[in-house]
C-alpha positions as a Markdown table, in Angstrom:
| # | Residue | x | y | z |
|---|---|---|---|---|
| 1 | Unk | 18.5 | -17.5 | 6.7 |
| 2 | Unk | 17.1 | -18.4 | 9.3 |
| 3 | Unk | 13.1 | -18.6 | 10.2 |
| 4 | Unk | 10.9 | -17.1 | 12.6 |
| 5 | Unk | 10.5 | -19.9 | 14.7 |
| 6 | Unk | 7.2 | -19.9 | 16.9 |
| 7 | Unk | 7.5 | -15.8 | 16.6 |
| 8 | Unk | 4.0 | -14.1 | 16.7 |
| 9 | Unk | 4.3 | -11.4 | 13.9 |
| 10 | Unk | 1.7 | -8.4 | 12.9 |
| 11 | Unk | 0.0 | -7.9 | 10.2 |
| 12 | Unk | -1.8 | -4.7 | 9.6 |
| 13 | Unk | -2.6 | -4.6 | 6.3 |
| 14 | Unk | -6.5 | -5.3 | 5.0 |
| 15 | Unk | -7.6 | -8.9 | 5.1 |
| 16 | Unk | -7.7 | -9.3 | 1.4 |
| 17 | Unk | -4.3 | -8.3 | 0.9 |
| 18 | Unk | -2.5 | -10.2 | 3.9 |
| 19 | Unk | -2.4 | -13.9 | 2.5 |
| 20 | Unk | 1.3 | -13.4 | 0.9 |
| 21 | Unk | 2.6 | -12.4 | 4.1 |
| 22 | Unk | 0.3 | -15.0 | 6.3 |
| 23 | Unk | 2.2 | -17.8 | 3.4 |
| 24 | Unk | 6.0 | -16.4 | 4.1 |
| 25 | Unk | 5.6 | -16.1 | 8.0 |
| 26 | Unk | 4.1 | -19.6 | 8.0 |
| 27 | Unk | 6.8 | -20.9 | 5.8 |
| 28 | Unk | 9.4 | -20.2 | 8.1 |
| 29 | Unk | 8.3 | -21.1 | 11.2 |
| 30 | Unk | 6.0 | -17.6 | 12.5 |
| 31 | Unk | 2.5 | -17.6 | 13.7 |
| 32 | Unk | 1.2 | -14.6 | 11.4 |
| 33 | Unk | -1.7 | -12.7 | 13.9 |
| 34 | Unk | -4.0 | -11.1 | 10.8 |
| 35 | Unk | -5.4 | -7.7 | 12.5 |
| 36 | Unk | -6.5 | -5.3 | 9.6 |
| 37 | Unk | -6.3 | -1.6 | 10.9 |
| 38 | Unk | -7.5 | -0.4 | 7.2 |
| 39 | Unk | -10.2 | -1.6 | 5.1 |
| 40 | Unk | -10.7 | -0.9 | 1.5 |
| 41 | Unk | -14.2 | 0.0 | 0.2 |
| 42 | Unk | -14.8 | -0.4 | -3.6 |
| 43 | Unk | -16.5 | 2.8 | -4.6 |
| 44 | Unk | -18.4 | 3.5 | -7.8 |
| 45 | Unk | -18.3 | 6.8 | -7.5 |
| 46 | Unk | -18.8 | 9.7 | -10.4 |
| 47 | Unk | -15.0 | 10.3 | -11.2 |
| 48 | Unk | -14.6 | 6.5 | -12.0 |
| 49 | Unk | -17.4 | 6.5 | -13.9 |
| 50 | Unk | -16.2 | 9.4 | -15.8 |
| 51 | Unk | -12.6 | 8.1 | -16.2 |
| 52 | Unk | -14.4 | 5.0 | -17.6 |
| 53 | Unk | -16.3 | 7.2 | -20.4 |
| 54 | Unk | -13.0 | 9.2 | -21.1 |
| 55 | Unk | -10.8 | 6.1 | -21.9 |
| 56 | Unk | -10.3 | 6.8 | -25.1 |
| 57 | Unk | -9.0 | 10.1 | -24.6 |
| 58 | Unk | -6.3 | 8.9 | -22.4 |
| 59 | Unk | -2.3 | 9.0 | -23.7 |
| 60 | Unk | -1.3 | 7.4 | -20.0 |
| 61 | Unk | -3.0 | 5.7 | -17.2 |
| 62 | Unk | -0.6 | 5.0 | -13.6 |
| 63 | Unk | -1.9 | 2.8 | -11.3 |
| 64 | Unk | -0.8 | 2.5 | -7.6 |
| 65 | Unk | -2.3 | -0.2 | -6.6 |
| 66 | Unk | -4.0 | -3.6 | -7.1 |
| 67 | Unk | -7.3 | -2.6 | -5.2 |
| 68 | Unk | -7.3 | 0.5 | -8.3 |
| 69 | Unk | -7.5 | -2.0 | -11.6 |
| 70 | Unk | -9.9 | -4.3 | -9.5 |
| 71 | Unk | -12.4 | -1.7 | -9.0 |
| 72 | Unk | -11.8 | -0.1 | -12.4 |
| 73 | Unk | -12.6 | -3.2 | -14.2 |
| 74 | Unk | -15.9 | -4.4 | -11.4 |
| 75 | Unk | -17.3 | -0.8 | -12.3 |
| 76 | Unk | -15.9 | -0.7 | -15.9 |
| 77 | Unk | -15.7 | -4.2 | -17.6 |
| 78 | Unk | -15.2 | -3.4 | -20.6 |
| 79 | Unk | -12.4 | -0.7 | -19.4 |
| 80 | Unk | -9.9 | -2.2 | -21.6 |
| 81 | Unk | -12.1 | -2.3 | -24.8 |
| 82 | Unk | -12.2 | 1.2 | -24.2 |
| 83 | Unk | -9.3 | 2.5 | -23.7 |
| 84 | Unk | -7.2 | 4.3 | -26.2 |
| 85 | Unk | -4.8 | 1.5 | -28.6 |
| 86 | Unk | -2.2 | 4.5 | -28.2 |
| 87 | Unk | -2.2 | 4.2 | -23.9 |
| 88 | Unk | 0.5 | 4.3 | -22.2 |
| 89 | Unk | 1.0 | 2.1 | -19.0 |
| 90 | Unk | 2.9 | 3.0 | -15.8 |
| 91 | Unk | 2.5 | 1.0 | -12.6 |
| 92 | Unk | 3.9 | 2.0 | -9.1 |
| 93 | Unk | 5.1 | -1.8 | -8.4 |
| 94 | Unk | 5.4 | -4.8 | -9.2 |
| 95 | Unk | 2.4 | -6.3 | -7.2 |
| 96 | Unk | -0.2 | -4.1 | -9.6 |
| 97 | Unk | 2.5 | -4.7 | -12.6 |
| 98 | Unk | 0.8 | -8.4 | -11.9 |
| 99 | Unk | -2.5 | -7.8 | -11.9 |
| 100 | Unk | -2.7 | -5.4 | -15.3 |
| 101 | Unk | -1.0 | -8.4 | -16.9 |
| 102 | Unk | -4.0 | -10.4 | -15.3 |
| 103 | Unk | -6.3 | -8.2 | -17.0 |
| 104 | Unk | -4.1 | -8.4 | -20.4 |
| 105 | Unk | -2.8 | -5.0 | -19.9 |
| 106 | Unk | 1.0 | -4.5 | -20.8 |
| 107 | Unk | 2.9 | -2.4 | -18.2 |
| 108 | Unk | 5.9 | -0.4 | -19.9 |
| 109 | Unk | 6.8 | 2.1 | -17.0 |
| 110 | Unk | 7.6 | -0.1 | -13.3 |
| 111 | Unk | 10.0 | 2.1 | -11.3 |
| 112 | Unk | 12.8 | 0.8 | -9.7 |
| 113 | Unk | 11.5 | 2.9 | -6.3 |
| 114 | Unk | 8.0 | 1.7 | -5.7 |
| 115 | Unk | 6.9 | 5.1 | -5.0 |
| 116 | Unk | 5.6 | 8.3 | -5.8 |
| 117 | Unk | 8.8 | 9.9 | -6.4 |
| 118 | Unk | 10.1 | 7.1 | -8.1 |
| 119 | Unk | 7.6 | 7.5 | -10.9 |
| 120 | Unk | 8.0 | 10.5 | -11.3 |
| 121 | Unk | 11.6 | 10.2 | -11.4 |
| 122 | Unk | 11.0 | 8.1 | -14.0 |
| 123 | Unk | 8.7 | 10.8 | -16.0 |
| 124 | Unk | 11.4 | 13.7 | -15.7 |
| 125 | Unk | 12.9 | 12.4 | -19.0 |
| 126 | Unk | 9.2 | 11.6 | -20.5 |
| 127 | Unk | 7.2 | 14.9 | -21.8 |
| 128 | Unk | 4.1 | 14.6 | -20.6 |
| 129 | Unk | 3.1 | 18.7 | -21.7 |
| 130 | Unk | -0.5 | 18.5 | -22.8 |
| 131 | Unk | -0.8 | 14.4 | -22.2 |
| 132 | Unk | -4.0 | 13.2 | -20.6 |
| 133 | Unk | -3.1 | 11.2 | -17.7 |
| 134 | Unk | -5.6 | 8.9 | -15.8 |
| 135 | Unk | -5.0 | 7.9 | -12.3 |
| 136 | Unk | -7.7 | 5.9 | -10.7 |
| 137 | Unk | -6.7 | 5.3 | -6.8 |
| 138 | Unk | -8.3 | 6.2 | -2.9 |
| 139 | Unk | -8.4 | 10.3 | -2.8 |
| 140 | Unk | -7.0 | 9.5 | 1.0 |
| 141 | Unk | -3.9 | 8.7 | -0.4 |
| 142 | Unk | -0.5 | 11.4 | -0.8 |
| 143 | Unk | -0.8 | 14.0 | -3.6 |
| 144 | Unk | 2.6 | 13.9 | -3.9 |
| 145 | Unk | 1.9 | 11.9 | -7.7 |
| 146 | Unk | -0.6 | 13.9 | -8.9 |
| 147 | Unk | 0.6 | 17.4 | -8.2 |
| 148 | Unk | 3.9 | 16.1 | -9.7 |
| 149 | Unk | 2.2 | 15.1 | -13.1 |
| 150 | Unk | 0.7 | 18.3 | -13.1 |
| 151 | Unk | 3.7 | 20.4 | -12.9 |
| 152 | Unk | 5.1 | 18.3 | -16.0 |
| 153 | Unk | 2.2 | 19.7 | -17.7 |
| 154 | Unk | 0.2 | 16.8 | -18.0 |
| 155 | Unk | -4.0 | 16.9 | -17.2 |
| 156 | Unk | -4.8 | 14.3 | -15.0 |
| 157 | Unk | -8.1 | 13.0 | -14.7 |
| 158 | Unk | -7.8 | 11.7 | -10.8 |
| 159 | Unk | -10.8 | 9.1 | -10.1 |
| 160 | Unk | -11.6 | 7.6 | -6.7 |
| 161 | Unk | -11.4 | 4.2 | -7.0 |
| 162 | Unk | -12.2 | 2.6 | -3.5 |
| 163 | Unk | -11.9 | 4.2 | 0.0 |
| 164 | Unk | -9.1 | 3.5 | 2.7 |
| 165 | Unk | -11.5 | 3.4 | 6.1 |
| 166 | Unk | -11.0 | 2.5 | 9.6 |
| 167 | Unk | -12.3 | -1.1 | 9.9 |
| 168 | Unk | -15.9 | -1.3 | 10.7 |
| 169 | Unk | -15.2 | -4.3 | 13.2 |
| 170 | Unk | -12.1 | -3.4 | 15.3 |
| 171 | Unk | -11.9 | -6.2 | 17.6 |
| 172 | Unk | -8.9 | -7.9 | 16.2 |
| 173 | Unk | -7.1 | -4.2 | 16.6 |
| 174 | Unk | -7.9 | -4.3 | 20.1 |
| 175 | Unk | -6.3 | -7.8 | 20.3 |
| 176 | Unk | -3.2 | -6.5 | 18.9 |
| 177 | Unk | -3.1 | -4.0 | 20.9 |
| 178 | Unk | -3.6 | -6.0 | 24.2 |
| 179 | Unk | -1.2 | -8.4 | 22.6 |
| 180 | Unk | 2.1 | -5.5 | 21.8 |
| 181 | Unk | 1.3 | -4.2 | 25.1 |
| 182 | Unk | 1.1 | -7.2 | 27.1 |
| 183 | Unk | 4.5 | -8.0 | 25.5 |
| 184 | Unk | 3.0 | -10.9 | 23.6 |
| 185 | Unk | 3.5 | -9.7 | 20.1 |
| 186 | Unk | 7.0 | -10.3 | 18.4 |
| 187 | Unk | 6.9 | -7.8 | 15.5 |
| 188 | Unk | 4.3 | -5.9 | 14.1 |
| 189 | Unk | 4.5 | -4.8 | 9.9 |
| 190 | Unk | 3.0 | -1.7 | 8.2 |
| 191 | Unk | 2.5 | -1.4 | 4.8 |
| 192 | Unk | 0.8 | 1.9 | 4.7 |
| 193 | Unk | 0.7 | 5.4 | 6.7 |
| 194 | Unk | -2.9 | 5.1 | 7.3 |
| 195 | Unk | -2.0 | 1.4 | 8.8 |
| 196 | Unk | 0.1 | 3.2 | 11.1 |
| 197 | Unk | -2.3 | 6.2 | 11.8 |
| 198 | Unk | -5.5 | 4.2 | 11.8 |
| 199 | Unk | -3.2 | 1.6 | 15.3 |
| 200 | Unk | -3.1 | 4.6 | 17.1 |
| 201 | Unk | -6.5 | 6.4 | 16.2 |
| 202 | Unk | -8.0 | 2.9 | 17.3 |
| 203 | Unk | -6.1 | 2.6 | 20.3 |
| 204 | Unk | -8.1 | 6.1 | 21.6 |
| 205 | Unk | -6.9 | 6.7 | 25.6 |
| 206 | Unk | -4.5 | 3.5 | 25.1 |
| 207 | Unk | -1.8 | 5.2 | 22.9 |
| 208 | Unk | 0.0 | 6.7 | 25.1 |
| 209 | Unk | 0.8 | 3.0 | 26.2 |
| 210 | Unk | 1.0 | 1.5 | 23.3 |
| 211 | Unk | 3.6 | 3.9 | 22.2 |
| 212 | Unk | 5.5 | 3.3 | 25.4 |
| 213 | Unk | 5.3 | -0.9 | 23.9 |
| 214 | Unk | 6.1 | -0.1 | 20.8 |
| 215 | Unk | 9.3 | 2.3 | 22.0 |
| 216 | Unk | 10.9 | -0.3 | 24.6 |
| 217 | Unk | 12.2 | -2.5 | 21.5 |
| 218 | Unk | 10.9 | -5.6 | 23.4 |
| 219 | Unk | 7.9 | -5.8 | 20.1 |
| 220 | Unk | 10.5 | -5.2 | 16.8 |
| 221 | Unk | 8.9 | -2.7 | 13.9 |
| 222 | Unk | 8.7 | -3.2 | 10.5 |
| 223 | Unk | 7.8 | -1.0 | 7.4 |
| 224 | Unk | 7.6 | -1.7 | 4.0 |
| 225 | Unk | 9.3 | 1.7 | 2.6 |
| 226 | Unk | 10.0 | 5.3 | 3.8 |
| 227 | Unk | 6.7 | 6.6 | 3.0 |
| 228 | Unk | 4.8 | 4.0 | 6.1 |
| 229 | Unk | 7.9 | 4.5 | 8.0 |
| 230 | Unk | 6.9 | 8.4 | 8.6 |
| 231 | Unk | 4.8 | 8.1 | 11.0 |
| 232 | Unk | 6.5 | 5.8 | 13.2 |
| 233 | Unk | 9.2 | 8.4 | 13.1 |
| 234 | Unk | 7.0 | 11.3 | 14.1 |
| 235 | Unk | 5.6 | 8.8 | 17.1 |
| 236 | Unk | 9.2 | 8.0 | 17.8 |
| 237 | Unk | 9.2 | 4.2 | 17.2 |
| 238 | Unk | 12.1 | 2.9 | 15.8 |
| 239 | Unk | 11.1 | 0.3 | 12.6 |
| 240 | Unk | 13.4 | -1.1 | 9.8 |
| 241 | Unk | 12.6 | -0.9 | 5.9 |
| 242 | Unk | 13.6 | -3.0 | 3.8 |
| 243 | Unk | 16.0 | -1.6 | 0.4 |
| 244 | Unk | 13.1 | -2.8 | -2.4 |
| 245 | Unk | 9.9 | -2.0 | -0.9 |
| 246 | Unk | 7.7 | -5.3 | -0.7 |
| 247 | Unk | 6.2 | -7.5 | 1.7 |
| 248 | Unk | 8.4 | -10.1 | 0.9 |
| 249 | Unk | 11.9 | -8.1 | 1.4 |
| 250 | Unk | 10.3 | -6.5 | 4.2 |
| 251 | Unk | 9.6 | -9.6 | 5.7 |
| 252 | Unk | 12.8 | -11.2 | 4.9 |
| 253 | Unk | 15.0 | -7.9 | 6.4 |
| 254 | Unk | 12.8 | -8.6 | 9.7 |
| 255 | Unk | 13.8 | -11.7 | 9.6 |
| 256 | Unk | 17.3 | -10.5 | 9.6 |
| 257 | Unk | 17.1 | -8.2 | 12.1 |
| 258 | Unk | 15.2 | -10.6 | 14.9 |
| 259 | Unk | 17.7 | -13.7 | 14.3 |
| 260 | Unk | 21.1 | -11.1 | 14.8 |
């Protein structure tokens, strides 16, 4: 395959979370331009708190995300200590499958679709009637997960675990955006629908013109599954997904798709 050769490729995603893409972009040959539309806020709020004292009661706990089990265990050290031998672990991907085995945690459910409805796809042939469920995560994100657990029966204890804001200093968005609209910006990869949302809510009396950019092909789109790629579609910017949603294949299918 070949590389990306002096490209200039976007990445959206929050600073803490962009150095596997930064690595793979540099490693063939891209100039990765870092520009976080979304920063994550860790949050010790009451429902974590709560989640923390209620680990023992718990008969599953799903996590979606590596920013969840950090700020679980920053708030809750000894979370594992506490929780219940008998607990059941589920993780949306492979990513956060990593870090619970970081924090000695076992994962026995990973879904072959690293989403919502691929747990719970999973969980159609688990009973879940009457099982305590924890799910520590940003209340901004989909409820598509927890509404589904509910309908299986289970109780699910749903703890805010960190906050998915707007960045508090958005001059590298600007950049971008100067950059995608100037025609300087080669590809530009989402990874979330509020990294999408948050571009163009940052972008104020300039969307209308950025949209235009992003529509003429000339800067190619990427998205990391069909979940980010939703609101690209409803904007009507064309963007390609990758079949196993991670940074890596998403990278590697744009990689693809610029050297045809």
């Amino acid at each position: 395959m070949e590389g990306f050769e002096g490209k200039v490729i976007a990445i959206t995603r929050p600073q803490e979370r962009s150095k596997e893409a930064v690595d793979i972009i540099k490693s063939h040959g891209g100039i990765p331009l870092v520009a976080p539309t979304l920063e994550l806020q860790y949050s010790k709020t009451e429902s974590l708190m709560e989640l923390c004292r209620r680990a023992h009661e718990l008969d599953w706990i799903i996590l979606t995300s590596p920013a969840s089990l950090n700020s679980l265990f920053k708030y809750c050290k000894d979370f594992k200590k506490r929780l219940n031998p008998n607990c059941r672990v589920a993780a949306i991907g492979s990513k956060t499958a990593k870090a619970l085995s970081n924090y000695g945690i076992s994962t026995e459910i990973l879904p072959n679709d690293y989403t919502a409805e691929g747990l719970l796809e999973v969980f159609k042939d688990i009973p879940l009637k009457g099982k305590k469920v924890g799910l520590p995560r940003t209340l901004s994100a989909r409820q598509v997960l927890p509404d589904g657990l509910k309908e299986m029966g289970a109780e699910v204890f749903l703890a805010e675990a960190y906050k998915s804001t707007l960045p508090q200093d958005k001059r590298l968005v600007h950049e971008l955006i100067e950059g995608i609209i100037q025609g300087e910006v080669d590809a530009v990869t989402f990874t979330s629908p509020l990294t999408v949302t948050n571009l163009f809510e940052i972008a104020g009396e300039k969307k209308g013109v950025l949209l235009n950019a992003l529509s003429d092909n000339s800067t190619m789109v990427a998205a990391i599954g069909p979940i980010t790629q939703r609101p690209l579609n409803e904007n009507g910017i064309k963007s390609i997904i990758p079949s196993n949603y991670t940074v890596k294949a998403m990278l590697e299918r744009l990689m693809e798709e610029m050297n045809r």
